[in-house]
PyMOL CGO cylinders between C-alpha atoms (Angstrom):
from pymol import cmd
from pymol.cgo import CYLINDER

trace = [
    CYLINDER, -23.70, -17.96, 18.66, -21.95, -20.89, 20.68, 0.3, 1, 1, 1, 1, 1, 1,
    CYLINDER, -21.95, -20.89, 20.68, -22.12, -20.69, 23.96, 0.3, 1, 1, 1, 1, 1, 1,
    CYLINDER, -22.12, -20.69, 23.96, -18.37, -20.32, 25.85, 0.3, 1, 1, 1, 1, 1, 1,
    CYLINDER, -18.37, -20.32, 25.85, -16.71, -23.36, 27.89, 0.3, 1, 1, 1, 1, 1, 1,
    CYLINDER, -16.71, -23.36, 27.89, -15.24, -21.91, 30.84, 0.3, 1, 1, 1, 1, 1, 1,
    CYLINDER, -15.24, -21.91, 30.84, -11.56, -23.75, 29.73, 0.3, 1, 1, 1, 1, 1, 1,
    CYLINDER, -11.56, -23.75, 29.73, -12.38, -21.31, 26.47, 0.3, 1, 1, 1, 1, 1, 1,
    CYLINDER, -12.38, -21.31, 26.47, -12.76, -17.98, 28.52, 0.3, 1, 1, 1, 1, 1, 1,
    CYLINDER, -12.76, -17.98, 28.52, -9.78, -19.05, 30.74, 0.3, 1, 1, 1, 1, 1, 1,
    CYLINDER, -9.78, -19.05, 30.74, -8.17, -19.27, 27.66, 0.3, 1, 1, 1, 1, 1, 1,
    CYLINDER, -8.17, -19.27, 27.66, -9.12, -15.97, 26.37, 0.3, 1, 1, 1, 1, 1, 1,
    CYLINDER, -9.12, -15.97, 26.37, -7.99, -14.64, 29.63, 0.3, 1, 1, 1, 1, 1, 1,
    CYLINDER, -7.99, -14.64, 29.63, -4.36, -16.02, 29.37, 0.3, 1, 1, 1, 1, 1, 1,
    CYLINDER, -4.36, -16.02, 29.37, -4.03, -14.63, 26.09, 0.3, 1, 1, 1, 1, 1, 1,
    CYLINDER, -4.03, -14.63, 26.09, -5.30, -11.08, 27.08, 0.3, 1, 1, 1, 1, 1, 1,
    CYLINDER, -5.30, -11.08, 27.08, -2.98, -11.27, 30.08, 0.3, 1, 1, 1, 1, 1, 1,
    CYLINDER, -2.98, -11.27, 30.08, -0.03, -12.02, 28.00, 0.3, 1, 1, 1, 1, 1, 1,
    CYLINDER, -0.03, -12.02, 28.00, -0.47, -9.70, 25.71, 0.3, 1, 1, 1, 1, 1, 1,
    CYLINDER, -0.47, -9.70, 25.71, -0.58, -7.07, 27.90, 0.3, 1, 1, 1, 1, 1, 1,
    CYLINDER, -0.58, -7.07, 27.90, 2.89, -8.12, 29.52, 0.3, 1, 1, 1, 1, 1, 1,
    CYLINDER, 2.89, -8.12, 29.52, 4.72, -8.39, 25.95, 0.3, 1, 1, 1, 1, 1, 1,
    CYLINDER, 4.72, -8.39, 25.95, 2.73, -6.27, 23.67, 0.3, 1, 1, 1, 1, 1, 1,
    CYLINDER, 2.73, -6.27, 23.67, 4.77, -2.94, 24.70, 0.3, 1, 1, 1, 1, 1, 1,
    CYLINDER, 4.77, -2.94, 24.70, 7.85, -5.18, 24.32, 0.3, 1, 1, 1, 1, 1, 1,
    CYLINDER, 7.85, -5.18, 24.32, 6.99, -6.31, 20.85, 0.3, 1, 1, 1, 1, 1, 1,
    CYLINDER, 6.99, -6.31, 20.85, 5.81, -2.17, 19.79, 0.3, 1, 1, 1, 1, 1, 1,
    CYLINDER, 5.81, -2.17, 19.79, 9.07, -1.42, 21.29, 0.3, 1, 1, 1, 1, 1, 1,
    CYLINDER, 9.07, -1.42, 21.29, 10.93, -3.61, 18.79, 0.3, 1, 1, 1, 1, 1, 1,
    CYLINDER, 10.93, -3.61, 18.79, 8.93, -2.45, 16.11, 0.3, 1, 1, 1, 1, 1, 1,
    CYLINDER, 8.93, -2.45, 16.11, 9.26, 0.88, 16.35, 0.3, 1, 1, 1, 1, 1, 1,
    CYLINDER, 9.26, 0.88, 16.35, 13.41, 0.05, 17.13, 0.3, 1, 1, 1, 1, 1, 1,
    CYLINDER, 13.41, 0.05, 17.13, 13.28, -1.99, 13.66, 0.3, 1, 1, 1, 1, 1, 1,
    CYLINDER, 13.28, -1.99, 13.66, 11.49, 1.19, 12.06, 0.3, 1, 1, 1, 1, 1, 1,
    CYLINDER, 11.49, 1.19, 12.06, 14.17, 3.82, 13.15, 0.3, 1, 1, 1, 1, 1, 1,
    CYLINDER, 14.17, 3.82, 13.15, 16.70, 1.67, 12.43, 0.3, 1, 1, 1, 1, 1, 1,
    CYLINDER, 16.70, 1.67, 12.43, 15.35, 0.54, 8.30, 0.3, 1, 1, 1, 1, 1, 1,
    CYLINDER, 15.35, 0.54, 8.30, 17.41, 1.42, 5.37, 0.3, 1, 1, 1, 1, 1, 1,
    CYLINDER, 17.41, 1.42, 5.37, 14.66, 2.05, 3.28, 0.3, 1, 1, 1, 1, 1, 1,
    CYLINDER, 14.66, 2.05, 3.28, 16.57, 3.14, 0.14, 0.3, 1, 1, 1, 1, 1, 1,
    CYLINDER, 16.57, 3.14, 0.14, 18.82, 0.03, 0.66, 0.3, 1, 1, 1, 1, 1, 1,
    CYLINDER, 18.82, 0.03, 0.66, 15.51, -2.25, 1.15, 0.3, 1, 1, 1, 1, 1, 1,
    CYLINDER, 15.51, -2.25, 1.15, 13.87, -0.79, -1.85, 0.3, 1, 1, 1, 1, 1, 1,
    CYLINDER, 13.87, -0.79, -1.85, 17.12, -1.16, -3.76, 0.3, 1, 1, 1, 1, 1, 1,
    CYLINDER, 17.12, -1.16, -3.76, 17.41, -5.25, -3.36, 0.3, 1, 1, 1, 1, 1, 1,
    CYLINDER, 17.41, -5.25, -3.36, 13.61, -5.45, -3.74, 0.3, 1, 1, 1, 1, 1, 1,
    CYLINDER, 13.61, -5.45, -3.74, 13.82, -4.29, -6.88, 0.3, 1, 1, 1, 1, 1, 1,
    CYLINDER, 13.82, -4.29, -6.88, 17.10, -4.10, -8.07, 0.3, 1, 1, 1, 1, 1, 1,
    CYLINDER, 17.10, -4.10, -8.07, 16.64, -3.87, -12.17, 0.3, 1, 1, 1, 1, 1, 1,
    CYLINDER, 16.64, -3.87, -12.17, 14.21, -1.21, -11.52, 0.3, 1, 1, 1, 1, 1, 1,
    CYLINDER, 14.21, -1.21, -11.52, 14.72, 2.16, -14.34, 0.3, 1, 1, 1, 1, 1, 1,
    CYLINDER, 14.72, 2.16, -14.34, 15.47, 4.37, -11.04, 0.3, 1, 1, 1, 1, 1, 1,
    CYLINDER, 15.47, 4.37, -11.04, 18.65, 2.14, -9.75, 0.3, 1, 1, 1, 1, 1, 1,
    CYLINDER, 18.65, 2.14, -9.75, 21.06, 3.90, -11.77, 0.3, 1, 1, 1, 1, 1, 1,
    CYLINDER, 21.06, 3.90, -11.77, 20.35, 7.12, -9.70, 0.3, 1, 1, 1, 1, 1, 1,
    CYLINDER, 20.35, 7.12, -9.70, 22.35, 8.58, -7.18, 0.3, 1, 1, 1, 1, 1, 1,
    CYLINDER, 22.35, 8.58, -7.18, 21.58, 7.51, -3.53, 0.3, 1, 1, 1, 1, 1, 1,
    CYLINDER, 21.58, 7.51, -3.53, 19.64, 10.88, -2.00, 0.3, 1, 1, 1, 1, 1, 1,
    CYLINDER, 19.64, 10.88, -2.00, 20.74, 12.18, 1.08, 0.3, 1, 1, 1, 1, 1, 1,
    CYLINDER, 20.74, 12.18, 1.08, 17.41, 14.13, 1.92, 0.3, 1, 1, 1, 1, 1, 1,
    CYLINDER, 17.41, 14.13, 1.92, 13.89, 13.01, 1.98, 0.3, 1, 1, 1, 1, 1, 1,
    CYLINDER, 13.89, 13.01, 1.98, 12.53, 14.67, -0.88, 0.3, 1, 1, 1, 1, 1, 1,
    CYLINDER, 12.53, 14.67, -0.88, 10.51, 16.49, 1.40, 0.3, 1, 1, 1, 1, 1, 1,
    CYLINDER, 10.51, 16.49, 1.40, 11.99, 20.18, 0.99, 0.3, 1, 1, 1, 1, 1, 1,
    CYLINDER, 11.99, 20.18, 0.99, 11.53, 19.71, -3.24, 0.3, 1, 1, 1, 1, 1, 1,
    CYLINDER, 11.53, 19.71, -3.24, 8.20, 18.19, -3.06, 0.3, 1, 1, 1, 1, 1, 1,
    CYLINDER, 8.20, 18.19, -3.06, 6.94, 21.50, -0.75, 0.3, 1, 1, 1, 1, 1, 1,
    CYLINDER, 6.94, 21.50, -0.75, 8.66, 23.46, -3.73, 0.3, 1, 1, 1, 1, 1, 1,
    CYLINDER, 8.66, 23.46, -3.73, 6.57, 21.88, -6.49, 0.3, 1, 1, 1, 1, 1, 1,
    CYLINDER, 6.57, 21.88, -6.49, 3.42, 22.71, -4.79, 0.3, 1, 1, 1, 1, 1, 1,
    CYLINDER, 3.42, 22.71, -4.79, 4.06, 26.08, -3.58, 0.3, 1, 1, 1, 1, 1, 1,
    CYLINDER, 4.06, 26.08, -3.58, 4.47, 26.60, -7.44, 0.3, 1, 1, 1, 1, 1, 1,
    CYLINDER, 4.47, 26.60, -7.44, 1.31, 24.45, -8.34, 0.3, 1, 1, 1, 1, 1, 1,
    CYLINDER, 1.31, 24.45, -8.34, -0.58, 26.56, -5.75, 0.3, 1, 1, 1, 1, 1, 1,
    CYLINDER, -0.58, 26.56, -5.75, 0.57, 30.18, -8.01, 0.3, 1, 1, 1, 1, 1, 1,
]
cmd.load_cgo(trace, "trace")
């Protein structure tokens, strides 16, 4: 393996410092961005000639019907 130039470790350094002053600022935006995602819009005008798009939009999750199916897959 190469051996390190000091100007490369200083370099290294820089980046690990900055990083650690902007990387919670960045996750913070992320997660921001997340909460705030459409996703049935998104997937809508990703794929908007899809055989689904003529459903209704959902207002829940699925979650609750999903639990339902395998509560009776589990009888």
């Amino acid at each position: 393996m190469a051996q390190q130039s000091e100007a490369d470790r200083e370099l290294m350094r820089h980046w690990v410092e900055r990083w650690k002053l902007v990387g919670p600022q960045l996750e913070e935006i992320r997660r921001r961005e997340i909460e705030l995602a459409n996703t049935q819009v998104s997937i809508r005008r990703l794929f908007p000639e899809t055989r689904f798009s003529h459903l209704p939009k959902r207002t829940t999750s699925g979650l609750i019907e999903q639990q339902a199916w395998f509560a009776k897959l589990r009888q």
